[in-house]
C-alpha angles and dihedrals in degrees: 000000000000110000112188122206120194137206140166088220127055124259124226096177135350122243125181121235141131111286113243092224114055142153114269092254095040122117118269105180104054116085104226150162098239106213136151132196094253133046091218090061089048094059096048089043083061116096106263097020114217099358090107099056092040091052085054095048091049103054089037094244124148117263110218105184115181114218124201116189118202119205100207141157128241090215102055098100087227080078115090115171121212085270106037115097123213 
């Protein structure tokens, strides 16, 4: 399964950790990689959403957006799904 990842800043190397933006009922305990199977839904998955390429668009500048696509497999027990439980 292909998993994407997005930033508006480059990544040298991943590191898991607890995001510091999270839904009110998100774990905030668990290090992790936060991706999801399509770059739409990482982006929409980012605080403030689309602000940041709106912003862009507005003021005519250009929008680099740095895409990472992990190769991974469901069944390796590191991958936990919105709705999978350690």
């Amino acid at each position: 399964m292909i998993l994407y990842h997005v930033s508006y800043r480059p990544i040298s190397q991943f590191l898991l950790r607890v995001p510091p933006h999270r839904l009110w009922d998100e774990d905030a305990v668990t290090p992790r990689i936060c991706c999801s199977s399509s770059i739409e839904n990482c982006i929409n998955a980012k605080p403030q959403r689309t602000e940041f390429l709106n912003l862009c668009l507005d003021l005519q500048l250009p929008c680099i957006i740095f895409v990472y696509q992990f190769d991974v497999s469901v069944s390796d027990p590191g991958i936990f799904t919105p709705n999978k439980r350690r």
